[in-house]
N, C-alpha and C positions, 0 to 999 in steps of 0.2 A: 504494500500500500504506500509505502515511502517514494517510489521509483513513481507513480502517477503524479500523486501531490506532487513532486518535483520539477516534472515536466509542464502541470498544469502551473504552478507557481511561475516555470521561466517564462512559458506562452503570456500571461499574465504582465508579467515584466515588459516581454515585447510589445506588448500592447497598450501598456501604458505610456511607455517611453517613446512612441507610436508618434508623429505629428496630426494622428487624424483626433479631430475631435470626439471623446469619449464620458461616460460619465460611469457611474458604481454601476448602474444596470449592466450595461455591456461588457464591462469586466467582467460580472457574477455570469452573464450569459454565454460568453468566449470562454472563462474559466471552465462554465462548468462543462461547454465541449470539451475543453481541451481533455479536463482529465476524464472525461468518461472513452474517449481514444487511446491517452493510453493507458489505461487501466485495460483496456484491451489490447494491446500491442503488450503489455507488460506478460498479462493471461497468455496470451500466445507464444510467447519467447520459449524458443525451448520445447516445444511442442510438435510432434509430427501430423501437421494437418491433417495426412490423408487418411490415417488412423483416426480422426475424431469422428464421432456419430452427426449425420445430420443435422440433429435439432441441437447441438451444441454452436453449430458453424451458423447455422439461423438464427440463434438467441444475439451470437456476434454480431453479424451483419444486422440485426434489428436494433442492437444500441449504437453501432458505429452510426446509422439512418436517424435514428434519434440526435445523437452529436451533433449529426450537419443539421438535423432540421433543426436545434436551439442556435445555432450558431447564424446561419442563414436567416433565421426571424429576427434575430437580435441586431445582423448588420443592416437587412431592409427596413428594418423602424428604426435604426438611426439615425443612416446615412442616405432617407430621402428627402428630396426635396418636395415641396408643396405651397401653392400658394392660392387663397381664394380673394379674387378679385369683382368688384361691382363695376361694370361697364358701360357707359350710356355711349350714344351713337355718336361716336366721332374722335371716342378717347381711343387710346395705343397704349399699348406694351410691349416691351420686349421678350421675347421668348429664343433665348438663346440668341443666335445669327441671324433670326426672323425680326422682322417686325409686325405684329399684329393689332388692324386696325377693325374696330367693332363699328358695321355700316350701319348697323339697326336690326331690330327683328319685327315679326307680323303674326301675328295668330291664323291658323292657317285649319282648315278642316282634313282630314285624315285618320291614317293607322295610327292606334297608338301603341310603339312598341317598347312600353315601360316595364 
């Protein structure tokens, strides 16, 4: 159990020491991939894969799939961007290398596909 925390502690480091911007979430969120990874690379050391039983090699593959999907959630709700804007006809924004200019809108009869 030493050999994970260790790994999860350096990831941790890295990530702190990181220039991207982070806060405690994302650390507890990266941390806790990191060591659930290797907590399973540690499990496997040393092991001859092709002798292990099926549902042992699924049970791994199900928390490495867990790992990325806390790690993946935690870097998409950081590091997006978002912005809600009120628009009347004739104002602009930029949107990256765009520029977008709001001509107006009409109430219009049709499909509504909400």
């Amino acid at each position: 159990l030493r050999l994970p925390m260790a790994v999860a502690a350096a990831g941790l480091f890295m990530l702190a020491a990181s220039p991207l911007p982070s806060n405690m979430l994302v650390l507890c969120g990266f941390g806790g991939g990191f060591w659930i990874i290797a907590a399973i690379c540690h499990d496997l050391a040393g092991k001859n894969i092709r002798k292990l039983p099926l549902s042992y090699l699924a049970m791994v593959m199900a928390h490495a799939g867990f790992a990325v999907l806390i790690m993946g959630a935690t870097a998409a709700t950081q590091w997006k961007t978002e912005e809600t804007l009120w628009m009347k006809p004739g104002t602009q924004t930029r949107l990256s290398d765009y520029r977008v200019l709001m001509l107006g809108s009409e109430a219009a009869l049709g499909p509504n596909y909400n």
